[in-house]
N, C-alpha and C positions, 0 to 999 in steps of 0.2 A: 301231212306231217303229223306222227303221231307222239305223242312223250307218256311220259310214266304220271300217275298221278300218288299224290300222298295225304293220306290220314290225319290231320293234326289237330291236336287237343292239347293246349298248354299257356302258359303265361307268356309273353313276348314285350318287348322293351321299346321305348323311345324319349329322348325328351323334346319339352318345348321352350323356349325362355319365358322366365316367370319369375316376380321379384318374391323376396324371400324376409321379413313374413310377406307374404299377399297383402294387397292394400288395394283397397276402390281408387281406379282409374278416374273419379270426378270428383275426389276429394281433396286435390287443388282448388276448386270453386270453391270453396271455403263457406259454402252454405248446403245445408242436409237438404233443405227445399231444389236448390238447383241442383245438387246432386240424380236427387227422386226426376226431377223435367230431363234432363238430359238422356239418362237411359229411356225415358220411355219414348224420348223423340230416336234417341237410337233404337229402339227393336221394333220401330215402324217401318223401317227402309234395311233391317238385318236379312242377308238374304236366307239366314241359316233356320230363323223363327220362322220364316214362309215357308220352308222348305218341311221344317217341323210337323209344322199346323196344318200340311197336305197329308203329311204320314201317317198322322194320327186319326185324321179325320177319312181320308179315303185310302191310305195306302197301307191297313191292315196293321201297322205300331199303336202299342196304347203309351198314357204317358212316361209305362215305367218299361220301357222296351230298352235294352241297350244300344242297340241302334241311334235312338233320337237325342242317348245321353249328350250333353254340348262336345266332350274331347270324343267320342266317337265321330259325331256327326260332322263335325266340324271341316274334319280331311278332305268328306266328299262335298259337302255344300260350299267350298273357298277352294277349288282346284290351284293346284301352282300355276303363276303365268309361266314357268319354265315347264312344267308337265312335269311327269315322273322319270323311275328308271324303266319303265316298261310301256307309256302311255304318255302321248302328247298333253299340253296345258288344257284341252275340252273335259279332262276326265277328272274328277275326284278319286285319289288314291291315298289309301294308309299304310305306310312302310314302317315295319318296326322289324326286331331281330330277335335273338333266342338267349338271349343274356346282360345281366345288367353294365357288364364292363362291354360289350360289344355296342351297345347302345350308346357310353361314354364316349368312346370312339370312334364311333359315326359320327355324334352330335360335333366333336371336335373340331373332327376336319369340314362338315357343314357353316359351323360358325365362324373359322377361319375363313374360309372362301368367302363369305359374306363381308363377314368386316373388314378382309381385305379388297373386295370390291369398291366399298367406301373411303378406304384410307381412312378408315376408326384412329384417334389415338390411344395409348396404354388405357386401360381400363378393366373393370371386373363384368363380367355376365353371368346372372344368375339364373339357374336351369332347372328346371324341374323333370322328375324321371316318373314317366305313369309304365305303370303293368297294365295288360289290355288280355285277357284270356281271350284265345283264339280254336275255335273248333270249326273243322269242313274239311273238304276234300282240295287240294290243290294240285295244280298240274308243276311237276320237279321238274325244273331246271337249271339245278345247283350243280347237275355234272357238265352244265356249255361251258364254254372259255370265260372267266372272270371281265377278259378285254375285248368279248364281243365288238363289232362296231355300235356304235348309239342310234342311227339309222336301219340296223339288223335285228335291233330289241325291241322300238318302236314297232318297230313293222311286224315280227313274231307277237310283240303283245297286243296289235290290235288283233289280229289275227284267232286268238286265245280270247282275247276279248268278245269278241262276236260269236263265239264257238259256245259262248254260257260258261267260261272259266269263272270260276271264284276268287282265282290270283293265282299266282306263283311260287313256290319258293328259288331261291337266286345265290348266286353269291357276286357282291357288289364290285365294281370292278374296280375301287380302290379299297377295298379289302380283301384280296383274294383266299384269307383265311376266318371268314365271318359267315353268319350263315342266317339269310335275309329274307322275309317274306312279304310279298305287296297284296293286300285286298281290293280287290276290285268292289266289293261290295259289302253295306256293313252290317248284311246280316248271318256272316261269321263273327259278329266281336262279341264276347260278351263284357259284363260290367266294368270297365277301367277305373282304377285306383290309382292312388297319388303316392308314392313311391318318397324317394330322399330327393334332397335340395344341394346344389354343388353350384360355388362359382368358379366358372372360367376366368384364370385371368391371363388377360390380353396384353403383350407387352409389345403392340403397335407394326408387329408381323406375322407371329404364331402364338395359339395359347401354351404358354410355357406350363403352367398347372392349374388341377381340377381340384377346388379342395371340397370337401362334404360337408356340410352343416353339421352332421346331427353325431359325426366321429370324431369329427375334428383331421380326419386322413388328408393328407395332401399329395395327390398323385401326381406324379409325373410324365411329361405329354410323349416322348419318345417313349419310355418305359410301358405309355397303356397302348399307343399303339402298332409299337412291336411286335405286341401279340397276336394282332390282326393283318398286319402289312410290313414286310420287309422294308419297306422305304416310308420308314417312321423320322428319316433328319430331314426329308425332301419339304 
């Protein structure tokens, strides 16, 4: 089976939830001493520092390698227990896309599906959007059927996987007008940067809107991903 491969050298999008301003995760302990114990009992059992401190030491990363940055490394050192769009949960993958409103409306329909998994109620989520430059060669696969089977993807991306691929480019199969690339490995990324802040707000079945911190825009959730997906009321 052979495909085309393609060139890429660019900025690509994603976000992750992250509160806005950022605030230390242990400063509810309400003491700066337990504060300081706490992480450092946590980056004793982090899988992601172990993982690090192999790269660095035997696996040809120094400390200022893109690679080992934490939102590079992160993807592949905490694989999904769902797996990716192209690779079961054993793999670490970085899925990001080619524009910053495309990335909005990934993360959309991502965090609806989640929070409606739990039967969240109305609520706000605040989101953070990082730029990740991306250079290397990828194997295109943005001309298959958006609605591949999910067992037809797997299967083709291990397949790409063992062949020495470096990822994909794709188009998502609930975005059929979006244009999505998976790294298989993270020494395509270069430095990621931290982009604008947006909350989702959740009114207890869809995010009705995204608004932006630093505009004050307030988008609307059928309107962003119409752009992307004909079945933006579904």
């Amino acid at each position: 089976m052979e495909f085309q491969t393609q060139t890429v050298t660019g900025d690509w999008y994603r976000l992750i939830p992250s509160r806005f301003p950022p605030v230390d995760v242990y400063r509810r302990l309400g003491s700066p001493e337990l504060g300081v114990l706490a992480k450092e009992i946590e980056d004793l059992t982090n899988p992601r520092l172990k993982e690090r401190s192999w790269m660095v030491s035997k696996g040809g990363a120094t400390e200022n390698s893109p690679q080992v940055q934490n939102w590079n490394h992160a993807p592949f050192a905490y694989p999904n227990p769902e797996g990716s769009t192209w690779l079961n949960e054993a793999f670490g993958v970085l899925e990001v896309v080619d524009c910053k409103r495309a990335a909005l409306a990934r993360a959309v329909r991502r965090r609806e599906l989640f929070l409606s998994r739990t039967d969240e109620r109305a609520m706000g989520v605040d989101m953070r959007m990082f730029k990740t430059p991306v250079s290397g060669d990828f194997v295109d696969l943005s001309g298959e059927p958006s609605n591949l089977p999910h067992e037809k993807r797997r299967e083709l991306g291990l397949k790409l996987y063992e062949g020495g691929a470096k990822g994909v480019l794709f188009t998502p199969n609930d975005h059929p007008k979006m244009r999505a690339l998976a790294a298989f490995h993270g020494d395509v990324l270069g430095r990621t940067v931290q982009a604008e802040h947006y909350r989702f707000v959740w009114d207890g079945r869809v995010i009705v809107m995204v608004y932006d911190f630093q505009t004050g825009e307030e988008l609307v959730r059928d309107a962003l991903l119409s752009e992307f997906d004909d079945r933006a009321a579904a």
